[in-house]
N, C-alpha and C positions, 0 to 999 in steps of 0.2 A: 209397799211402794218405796219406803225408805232402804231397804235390803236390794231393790231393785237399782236405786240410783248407785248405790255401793259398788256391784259387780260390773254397772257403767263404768265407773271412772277404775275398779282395779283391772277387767278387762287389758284395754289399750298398754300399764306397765307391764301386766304377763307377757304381754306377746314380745316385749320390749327386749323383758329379760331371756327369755327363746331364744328371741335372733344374737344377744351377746352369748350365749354356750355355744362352743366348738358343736358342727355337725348341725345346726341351724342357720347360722351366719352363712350373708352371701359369699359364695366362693370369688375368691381372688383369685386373675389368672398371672401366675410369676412370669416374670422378664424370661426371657428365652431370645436365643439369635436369630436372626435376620440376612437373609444373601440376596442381595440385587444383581442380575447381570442385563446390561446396558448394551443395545448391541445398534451400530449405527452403520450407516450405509452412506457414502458421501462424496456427493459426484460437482464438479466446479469446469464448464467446460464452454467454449464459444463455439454455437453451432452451424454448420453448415461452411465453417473456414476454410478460403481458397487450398492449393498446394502451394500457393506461392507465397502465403503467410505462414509455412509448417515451421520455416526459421524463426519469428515471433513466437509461434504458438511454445516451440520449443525451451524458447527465454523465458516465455511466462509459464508454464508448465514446472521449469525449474526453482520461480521463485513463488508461485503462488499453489503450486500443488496441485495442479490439474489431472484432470481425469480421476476413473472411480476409483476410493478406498472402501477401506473396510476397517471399523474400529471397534471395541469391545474394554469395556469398563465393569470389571469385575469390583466389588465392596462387600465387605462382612463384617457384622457387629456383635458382641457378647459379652453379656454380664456376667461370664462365668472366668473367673481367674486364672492366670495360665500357670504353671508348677514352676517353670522358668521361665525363658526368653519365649515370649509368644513366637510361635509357629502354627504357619497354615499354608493348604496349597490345594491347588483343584487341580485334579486329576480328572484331566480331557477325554474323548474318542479320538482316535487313529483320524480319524477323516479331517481333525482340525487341523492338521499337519505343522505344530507346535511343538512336539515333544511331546513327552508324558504327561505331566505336571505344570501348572503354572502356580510359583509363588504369592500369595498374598502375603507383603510385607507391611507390617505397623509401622506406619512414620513415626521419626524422631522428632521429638517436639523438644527444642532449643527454648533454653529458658533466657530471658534476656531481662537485664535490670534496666528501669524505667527510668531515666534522665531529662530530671525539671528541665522544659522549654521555658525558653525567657518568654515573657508574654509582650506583644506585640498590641496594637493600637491596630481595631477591628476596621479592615481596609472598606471603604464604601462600595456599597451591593452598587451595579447600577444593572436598571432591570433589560435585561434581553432582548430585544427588537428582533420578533423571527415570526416569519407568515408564512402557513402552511394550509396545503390543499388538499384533502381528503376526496378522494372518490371510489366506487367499489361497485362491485358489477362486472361479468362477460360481456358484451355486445361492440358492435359496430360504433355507435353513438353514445355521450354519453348520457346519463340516465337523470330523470328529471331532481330536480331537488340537488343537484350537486353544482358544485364541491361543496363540499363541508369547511370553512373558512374557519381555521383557527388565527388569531392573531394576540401573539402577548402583549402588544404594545395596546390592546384594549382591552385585557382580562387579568384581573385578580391571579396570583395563581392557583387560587381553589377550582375557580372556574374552568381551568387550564388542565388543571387535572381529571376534570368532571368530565370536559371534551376531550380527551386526549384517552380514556378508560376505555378498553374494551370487555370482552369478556373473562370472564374467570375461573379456568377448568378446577378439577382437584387437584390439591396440594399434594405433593409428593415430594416426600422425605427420604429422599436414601440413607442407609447407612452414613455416618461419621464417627471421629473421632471425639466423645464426651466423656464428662466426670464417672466412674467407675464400669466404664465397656470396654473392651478391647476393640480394636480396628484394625482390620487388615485392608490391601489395596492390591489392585493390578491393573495396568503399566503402575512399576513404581521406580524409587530410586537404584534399585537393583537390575530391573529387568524393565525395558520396554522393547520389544519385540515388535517389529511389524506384523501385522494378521495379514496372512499369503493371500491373495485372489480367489485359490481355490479352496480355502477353508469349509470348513463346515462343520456344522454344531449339533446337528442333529445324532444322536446315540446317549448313551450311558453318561453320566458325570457324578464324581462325587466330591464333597469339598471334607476335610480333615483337618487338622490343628488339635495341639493342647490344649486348647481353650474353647474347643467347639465338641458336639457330640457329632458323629458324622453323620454329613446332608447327604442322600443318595438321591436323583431324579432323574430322569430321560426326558431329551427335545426332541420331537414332533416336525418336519417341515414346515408348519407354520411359525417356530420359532428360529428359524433356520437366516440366518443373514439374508436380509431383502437384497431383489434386485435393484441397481441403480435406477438412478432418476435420468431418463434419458429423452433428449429433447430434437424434436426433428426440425430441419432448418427452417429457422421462424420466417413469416411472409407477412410482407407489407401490404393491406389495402390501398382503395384508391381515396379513403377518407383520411388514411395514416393511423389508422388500426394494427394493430398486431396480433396476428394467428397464431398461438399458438398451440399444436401440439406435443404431444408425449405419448413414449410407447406404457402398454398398461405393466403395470406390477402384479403379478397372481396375487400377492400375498397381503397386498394393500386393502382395509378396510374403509381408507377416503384420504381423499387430497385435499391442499391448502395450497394457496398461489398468493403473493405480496409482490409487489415492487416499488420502487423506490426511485426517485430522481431529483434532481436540484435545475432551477432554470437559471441559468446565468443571469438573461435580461433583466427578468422582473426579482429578478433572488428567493423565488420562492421554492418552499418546499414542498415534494408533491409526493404523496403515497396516494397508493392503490391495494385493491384486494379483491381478490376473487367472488368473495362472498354477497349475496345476492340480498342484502340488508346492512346498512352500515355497520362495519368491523373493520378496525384497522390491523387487530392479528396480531399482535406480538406477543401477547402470550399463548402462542398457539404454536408458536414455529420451536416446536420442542414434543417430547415423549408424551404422549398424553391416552388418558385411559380409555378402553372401547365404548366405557359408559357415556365417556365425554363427547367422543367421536360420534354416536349415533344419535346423542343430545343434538350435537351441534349440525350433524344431517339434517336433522328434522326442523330445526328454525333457519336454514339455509344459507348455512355458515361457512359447512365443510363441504365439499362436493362429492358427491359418491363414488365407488369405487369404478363404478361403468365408463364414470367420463373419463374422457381422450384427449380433451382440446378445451379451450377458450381464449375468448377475444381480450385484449386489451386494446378499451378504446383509447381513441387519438390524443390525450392527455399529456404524451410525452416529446411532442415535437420539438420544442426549445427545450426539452433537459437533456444535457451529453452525459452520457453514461449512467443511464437509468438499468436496473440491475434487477432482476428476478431470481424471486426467492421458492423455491417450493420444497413441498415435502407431503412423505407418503408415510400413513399413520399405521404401523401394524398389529397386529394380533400381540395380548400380553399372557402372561400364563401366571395364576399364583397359587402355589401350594403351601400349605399350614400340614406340619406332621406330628402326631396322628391328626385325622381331620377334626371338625365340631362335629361330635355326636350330633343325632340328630333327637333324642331325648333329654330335654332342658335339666332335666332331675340328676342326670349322668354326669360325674366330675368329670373334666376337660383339663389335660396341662399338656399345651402343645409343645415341641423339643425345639424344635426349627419353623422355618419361613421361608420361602422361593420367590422372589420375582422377579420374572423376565420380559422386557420391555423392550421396542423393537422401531424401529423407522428408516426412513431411506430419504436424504435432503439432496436440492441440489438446488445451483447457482447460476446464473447466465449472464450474457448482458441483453439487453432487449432490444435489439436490434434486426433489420433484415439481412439473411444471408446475404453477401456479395455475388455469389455463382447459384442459389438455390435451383434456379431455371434453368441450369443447365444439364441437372445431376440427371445420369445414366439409370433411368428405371425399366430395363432390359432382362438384367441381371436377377435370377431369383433374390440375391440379396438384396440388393435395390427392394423389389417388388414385396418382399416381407416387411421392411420399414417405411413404404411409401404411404402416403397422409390417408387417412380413413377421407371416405366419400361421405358420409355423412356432414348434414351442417351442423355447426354452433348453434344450441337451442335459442343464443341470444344473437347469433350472428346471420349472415345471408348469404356468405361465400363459402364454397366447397374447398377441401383443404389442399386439393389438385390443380387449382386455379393457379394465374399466373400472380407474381406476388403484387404486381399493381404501379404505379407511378411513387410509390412510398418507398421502393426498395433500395437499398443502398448499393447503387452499384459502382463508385469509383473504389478501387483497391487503396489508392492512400486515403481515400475518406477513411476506409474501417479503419486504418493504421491509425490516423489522424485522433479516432476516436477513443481506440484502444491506450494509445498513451496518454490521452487525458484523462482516461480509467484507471489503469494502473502506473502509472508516472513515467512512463518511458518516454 
């Protein structure tokens, strides 16, 4: 019995001593590079604008950047040390109509000496006075249990932040610039390049550098620059709802809708959100994974890929220049080379890492067109953008309908509206 307790307790240090000899220890997998490419689609546009506002639209087009772009944020990281000056560059397909090559350049990091602030006598906090009106839902009407009343001038700010929290996708960390990696970048201070209309991503790519081993992958159409976000002239109810649709994105695996206003009379602030259970969304209106995207489907958050349209209830009739926000969530792609064996016992030391991440935003103001009732749907083009006949699962009007006693129809009204929007 005594010889029995023995081999108990030396037991448990054999195996101890095992796992510290080489060839029993968990394996460790070494630091290796990392390439993000970040591909975004980004439309900002007032819909259904007269021809006699195309001189407005033109000034604001100029300084606020109207109509669709296309933009692309290339990053690479590596703990592997360069021989000299780091260098790296991806080398595109013919179809991106870029050139060959795009540089990723390692920014200069300025080193700057730190110069004591005289210390100053800590100015009195005094707390915030701001009331704000949550509401969220498609429909005609608004939905029972709203608004959501936040008000600082009666909360804590824990409590403030407690109400103010929505949801929380996964954390994604791009590549940067840290203690012993290299970092390269594109647009940088060397090169930023506009990305043409008719770009395209889909083909061959490989990324290079002295400080990297080369990444070789090929994009698929679904990695392919999304289509914009494009918005057909919004109509007014006769509650003072707002219809809106959108034409669909092939590529889109679900949409997100936000909007935003301030009321002058009563000062308060007022969000909304598409999402059919209270979410205010802000951390949403960004890249987010298809894990997240189908999570957030399913507690009816995100809206699916099928939908075309939603209401915004009448919420925003005393706010001037309430603003819509949306965006279309795409397909991501992530390669690890070589892949993870799929036998645990198998060493694994991956070289590289690929992620490609993808969306399509766009911006409005929420407003009813001025001419919407009058537009020519004759035209097969007409006829290919005109409002699906289907209703709003939350709403009661068909999208063909007239847009209602809501609509804005004096021409210096939009005007009126538009310079209190963007300051003209």
């Amino acid at each position: 019995m005594r010889g029995f307790r023995i081999v108990s307790l030396v037991a448990p240090c054999f195996l101890l001593l095992l796992m510290a000899i080489p060839g029993h220890a968990a394996e460790k997998i070494k630091p290796y590079p990392h390439y993000w490419i970040s591909v975004a689609t980004i439309n900002q546009s007032i819909p259904g604008m007269s021809k006699q506002m195309s001189g407005m639209a033109a000034l604001l087009g100029g300084k606020m950047g109207f109509g669709p772009r296309r933009e692309l944020l290339l990053q690479v990281e590596s703990p592997q040390a360069a021989a000299d000056k780091p260098q790296a560059s991806h080398v595109i397909p013919p179809g991106q109509n870029m050139g060959v090559s795009l540089p990723l350049v390692t920014p200069q990091v300025e080193k700057r000496e730190s110069m004591p602030s005289e210390r100053e006598k800590p100015e009195k906090f005094e707390k915030p006075k701001v009331r704000m009106l949550i509401y969220w839902g498609c429909g005609e009407t608004v939905g029972k249990g709203q608004p959501k009343v936040i008000d600082t001038a009666k909360m804590s700010p824990a409590d403030f932040g407690k109400a103010f929290a929505g949801r929380s996708p996964a954390r994604q960390v791009p590549p940067s610039a840290h203690k012993d990696w290299i970092y390269g970048e594109w647009p940088n201070s060397e090169e930023r390049t506009d990305v043409p209309k008719d770009s395209s991503l889909v083909g061959s790519h490989l990324v290079k550098g002295n400080y990297l081993p080369d990444i070789s992958f090929v994009l698929d159409k679904k990695r392919e620059f999304m289509e914009p976000v494009e918005f057909l002239p919004i109509q007014a109810t006769q509650s003072g709802a707002m219809k809106v649709v959108w034409q669909p994105i092939p590529t889109a695996i679900g949409y997100f809708a936000a909007a935003m206003g301030h009321d002058q009379q009563s000062g308060d602030s007022i969000f909304w959100s598409a999402s059919e259970v209270p979410e205010i969304g802000f951390a949403l209106q960004d890249y987010l994974t298809p894990g997240d995207v189908n999570r957030f489907i399913k507690e009816k958050v995100v809206m699916d890929a099928s939908r075309t349209t939603c209401t915004v209830p009448p919420i925003f009739k005393g706010a001037q220049g309430a603003m819509l926000q949306f965006i279309a969530y795409g397909e991501e792609l992530d390669l690890i080379y070589p892949p993870k064996p799929k036998d645990p016992r198998q060493s694994w030391n991956p070289k590289w890492s690929v992620k490609v991440r993808l969306k399509s935003t766009g911006m409005t103001t929420l407003m009813a067109s001025d001419d919407s009732s009058k537009k020519d749907t004759s035209s097969p083009k007409s006829r290919q953008k005109s409002m699906p006949q289907s209703e709003d699962p939350n709403g009661s009007r068909t999208a063909d309908e007239d847009s209602g006693s809501g609509s804005v129809k004096s021409k210096d009204g939009v005007k009126d509206r538009l310079r209190g929007i963007f300051g003209f």
